[in-house]
N, C-alpha and C positions, 0 to 999 in steps of 0.2 A: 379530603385532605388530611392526612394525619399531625397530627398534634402534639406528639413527642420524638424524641432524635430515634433512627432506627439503629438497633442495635448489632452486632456480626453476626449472630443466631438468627437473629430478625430478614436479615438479607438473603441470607441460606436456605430460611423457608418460605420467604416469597418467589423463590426463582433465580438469586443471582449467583454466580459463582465465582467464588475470589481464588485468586492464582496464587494466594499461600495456603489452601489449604490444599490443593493440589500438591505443592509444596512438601506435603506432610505423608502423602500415599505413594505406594509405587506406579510403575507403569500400566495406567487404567486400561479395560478391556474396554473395544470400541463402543459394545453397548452401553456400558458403563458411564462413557463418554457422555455419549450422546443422551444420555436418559436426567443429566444434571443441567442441562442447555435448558431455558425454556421455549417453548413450542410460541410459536408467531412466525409471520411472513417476514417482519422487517425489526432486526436487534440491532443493538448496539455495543462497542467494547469500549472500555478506559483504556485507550493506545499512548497515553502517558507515562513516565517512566514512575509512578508513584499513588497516592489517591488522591481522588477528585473528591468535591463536596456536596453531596444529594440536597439542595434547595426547595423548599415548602412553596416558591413562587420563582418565579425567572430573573431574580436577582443574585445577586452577591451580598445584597440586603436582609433578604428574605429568612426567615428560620430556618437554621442547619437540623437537617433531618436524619444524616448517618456520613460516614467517608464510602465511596465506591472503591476497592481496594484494581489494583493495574489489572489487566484482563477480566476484568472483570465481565460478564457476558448477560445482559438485561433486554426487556421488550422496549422496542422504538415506536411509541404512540405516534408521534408526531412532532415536528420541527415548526415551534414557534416563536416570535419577536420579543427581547425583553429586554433588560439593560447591559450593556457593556461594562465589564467591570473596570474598575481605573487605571487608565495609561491601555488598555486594549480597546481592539475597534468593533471586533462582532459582538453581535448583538442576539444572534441565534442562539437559541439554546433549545434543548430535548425534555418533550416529555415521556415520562415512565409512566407503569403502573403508581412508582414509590413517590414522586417529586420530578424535580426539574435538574439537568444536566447542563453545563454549557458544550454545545454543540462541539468548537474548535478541536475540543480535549474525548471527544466518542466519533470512534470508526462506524459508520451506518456496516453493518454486517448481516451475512444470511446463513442458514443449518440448511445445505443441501448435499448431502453425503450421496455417493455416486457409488455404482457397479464395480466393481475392482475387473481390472483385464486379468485373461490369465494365460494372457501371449503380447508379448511387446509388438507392436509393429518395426516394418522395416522401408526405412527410407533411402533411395538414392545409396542404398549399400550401409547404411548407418542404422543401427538396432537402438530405438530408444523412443522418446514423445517428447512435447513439451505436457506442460499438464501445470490448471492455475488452483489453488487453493480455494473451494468453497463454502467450506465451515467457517466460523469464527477462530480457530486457530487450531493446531495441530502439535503434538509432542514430536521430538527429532532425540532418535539414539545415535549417538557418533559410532563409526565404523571404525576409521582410522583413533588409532592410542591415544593420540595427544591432538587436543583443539588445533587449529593456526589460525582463522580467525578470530583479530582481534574482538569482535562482537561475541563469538561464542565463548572467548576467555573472560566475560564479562558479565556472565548471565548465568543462573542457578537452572535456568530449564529450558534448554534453545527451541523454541517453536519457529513455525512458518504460519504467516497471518492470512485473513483472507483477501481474495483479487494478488496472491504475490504469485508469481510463475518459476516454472523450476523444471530443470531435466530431470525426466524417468529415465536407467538406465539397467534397471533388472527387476525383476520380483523374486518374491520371499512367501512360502506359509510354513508359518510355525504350527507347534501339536496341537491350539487350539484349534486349529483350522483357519484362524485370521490372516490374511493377505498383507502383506505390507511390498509397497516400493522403495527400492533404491533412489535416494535423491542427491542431486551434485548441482553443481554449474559448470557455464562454461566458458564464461565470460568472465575477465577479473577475478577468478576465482582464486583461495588459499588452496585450497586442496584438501578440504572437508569434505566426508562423506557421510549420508545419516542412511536410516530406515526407518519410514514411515507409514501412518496404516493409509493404507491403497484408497480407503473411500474418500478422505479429505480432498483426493484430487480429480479434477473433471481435465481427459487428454484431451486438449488442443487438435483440432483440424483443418484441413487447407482453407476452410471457410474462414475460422478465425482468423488468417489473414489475407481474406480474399480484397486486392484493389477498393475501394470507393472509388468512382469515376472516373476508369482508366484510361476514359475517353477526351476526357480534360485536360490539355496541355499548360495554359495560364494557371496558377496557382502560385498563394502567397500568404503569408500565416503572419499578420501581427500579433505582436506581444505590447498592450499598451500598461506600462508601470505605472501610471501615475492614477490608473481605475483599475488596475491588475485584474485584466482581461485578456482572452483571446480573439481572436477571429477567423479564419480562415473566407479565403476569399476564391472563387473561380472568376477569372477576368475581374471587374468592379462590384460584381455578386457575393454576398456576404451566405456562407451558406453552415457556416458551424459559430458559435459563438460557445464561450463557458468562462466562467472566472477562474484564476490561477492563484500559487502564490510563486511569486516572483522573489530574488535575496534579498533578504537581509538588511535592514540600513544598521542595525546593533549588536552587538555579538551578548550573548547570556549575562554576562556585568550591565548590559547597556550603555556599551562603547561601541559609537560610531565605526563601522569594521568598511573600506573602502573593496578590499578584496572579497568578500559577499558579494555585493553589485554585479547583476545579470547585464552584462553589456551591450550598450546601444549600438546600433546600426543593423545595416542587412547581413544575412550571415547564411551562408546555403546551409543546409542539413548536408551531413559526410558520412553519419551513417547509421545506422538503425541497427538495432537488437529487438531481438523478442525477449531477453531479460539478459539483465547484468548486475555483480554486485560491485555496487559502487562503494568509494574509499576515497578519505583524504583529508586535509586537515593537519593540526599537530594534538600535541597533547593537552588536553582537559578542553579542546574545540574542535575534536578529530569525529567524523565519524563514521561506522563501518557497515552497510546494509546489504541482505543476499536478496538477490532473486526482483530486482527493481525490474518491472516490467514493462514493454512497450515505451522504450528508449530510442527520442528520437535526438542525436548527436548535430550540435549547429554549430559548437564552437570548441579550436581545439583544444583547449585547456581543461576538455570536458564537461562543459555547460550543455544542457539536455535539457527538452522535454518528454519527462517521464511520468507514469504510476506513480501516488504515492498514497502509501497507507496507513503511516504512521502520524496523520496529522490528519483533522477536518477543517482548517482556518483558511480557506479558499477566499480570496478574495484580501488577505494580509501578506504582505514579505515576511518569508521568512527562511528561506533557504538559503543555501550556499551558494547563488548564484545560478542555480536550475530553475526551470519552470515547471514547479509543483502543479500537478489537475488531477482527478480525478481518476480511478483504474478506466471505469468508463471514457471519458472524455480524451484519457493517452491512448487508447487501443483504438479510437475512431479516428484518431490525429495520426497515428502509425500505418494505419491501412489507407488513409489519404493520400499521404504527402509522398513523392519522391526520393530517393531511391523503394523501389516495390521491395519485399524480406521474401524468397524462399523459404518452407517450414525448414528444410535443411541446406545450409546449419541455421538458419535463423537469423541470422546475422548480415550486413553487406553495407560496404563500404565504396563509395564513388570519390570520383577523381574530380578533380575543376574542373568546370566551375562551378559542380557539387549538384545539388538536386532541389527540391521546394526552398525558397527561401523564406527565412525567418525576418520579418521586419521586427526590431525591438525601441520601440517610440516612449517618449515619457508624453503622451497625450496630448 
């Protein structure tokens, strides 16, 4: 265990890499990228908007050993019990090579850089892929002049994180020889368009959303808030479980915000995406995310269970009203449940009296 606060040098040359110093360089060559990540099967990133604080022990108690600066990209030893710090409820927290993490505040992420295509396929008459992000994050150069996402008018270096999904709609190699994709939405979209390097994405195939159980007509998904839990049910068979986070009882002041509140009752799913960017909110509680994936739509005011990636606190409310899980756990709950997604367009929306229904119980 080390015995003094780590320094920013210090971080740099054990492995971690802080997202202002990227900040400070131009646009890195993909090896270049990838040669400052460290090498491990299972990392972790600071998916907060700010730094976190590297702990000697799995407290808030504990000796501060350095700040972890936002994107920050470190080895995920292991996920172990320690104390919740005050007015929050997990308890998880991560270890590093360097100290202790709390968990809530580190996306679990992987470095698996993929083949670049160097022919788009062709669907149903449609030239394009899905295709989900497998690094720990990705740099985005805009196409179009001027941002129109509010997120991207917001941010110094627009990445795409990993587990987010996103439409390929062209390829690119510049004089280095480097491959890069076209990326867009198509969902909710502003009408941004970037280019990015082709290996950060692994293309989606009909497998990815091939049925679970197509043979199962009975099915039924509770949401229980009060354990912020899933379940998924065939007939009175309980056959997926996972923790969620469910909205919000406080808005960032910590005022009781009713409009947060995931709403109770049965509620069929209307319709499913393979990703979309969600929006909405006002100002200084608004907020604008691309490429949220494996959106399964239950209520219409746009309540969803979806991907989420910007948060690990599974198992606390905190959302807008959505049912926060896991990239894992929404792609299993998407190829579940009723209405089924064609890869193209990915998309599909049903009529009443709608498709899997969601039960949302306070326990």
């Amino acid at each position: 265990m080390l015995s003094k606060p780590i320094s920013r040098r210090d971080f740099l040359k054990t492995g971690f890499l802080g997202a202002s110093a990227l900040l400070m360089r131009p646009w890195l060559a993909w090896a270049e990228m990838q040669s400052q990540w460290p090498q491990a099967e299972l990392l972790g990133r600071n998916c907060v908007g700010g730094m976190i604080n590297l702990r000697a022990r799995p407290s808030v108690n504990s000796q501060s050993l350095g700040n972890v600066y936002e994107d920050t990209v470190f080895v995920w030893l292991r996920e172990v019990v320690g104390e919740a710090p005050a007015g929050l409820y997990s308890r998880r927290w991560v270890e590093t090579p360097e100290g202790y993490l709390y968990a809530p505040v580190v996306q679990p992420v992987r470095n698996l850089p993929n083949q670049p295509l160097s022919v788009l396929p062709e669907r149903a008459g449609v030239r394009g892929m899905w295709a989900e992000v497998t690094i720990p994050y990705v740099d985005l150069r805009l196409i179009n002049e001027a941002p129109q996402s509010p997120w991207f008018k917001e941010v110094l270096k627009p990445r795409l994180y990993y587990s987010q999904v996103i439409w390929v709609d062209d390829i690119r190699t510049n004089e280095q020889g480097q491959i890069f994709y076209r990326v867009n939405e198509r969902a909710g979209t502003y009408g941004d368009v970037f280019w990015a390097a082709a290996e950060a994405f692994r293309p989606l195939t009909e497998e990815d959303l091939e049925p679970i159980h197509p043979e199962v007509t009975e099915k039924k998904i509770v949401v229980d808030l009060n354990h912020q839990t899933l379940s998924c049910y065939e007939g009175n068979n309980e056959v997926y479980f996972c923790r969620v986070s469910s909205g919000a009882k406080y808005d960032y002041q910590g005022n009781p915000v009713e409009e947060w509140a995931t709403p109770l009752g049965p509620h069929p799913i209307w319709r499913k995406l393979v990703s979309i960017h969600m929006s909405g909110g006002g100002t200084g509680a608004g907020w604008d995310t691309p490429g949220v994936a494996w959106t399964s739509l239950f209520v219409g005011t746009g309540v969803a269970i979806h991907s989420t990636f910007w948060h690990n606190d599974f198992g606390t409310p905190r959302s807008h009203g959505c049912v926060n899980v896991t990239p894992e756990d929404a792609k299993w709950i998407f190829r579940w449940t009723l209405p089924y997604v064609p890869y193209e367009p990915g998309d599909v929306m049903v009529e009443m009296p709608g498709g899997t229904m969601v039960e949302v119980v306070e326990g």
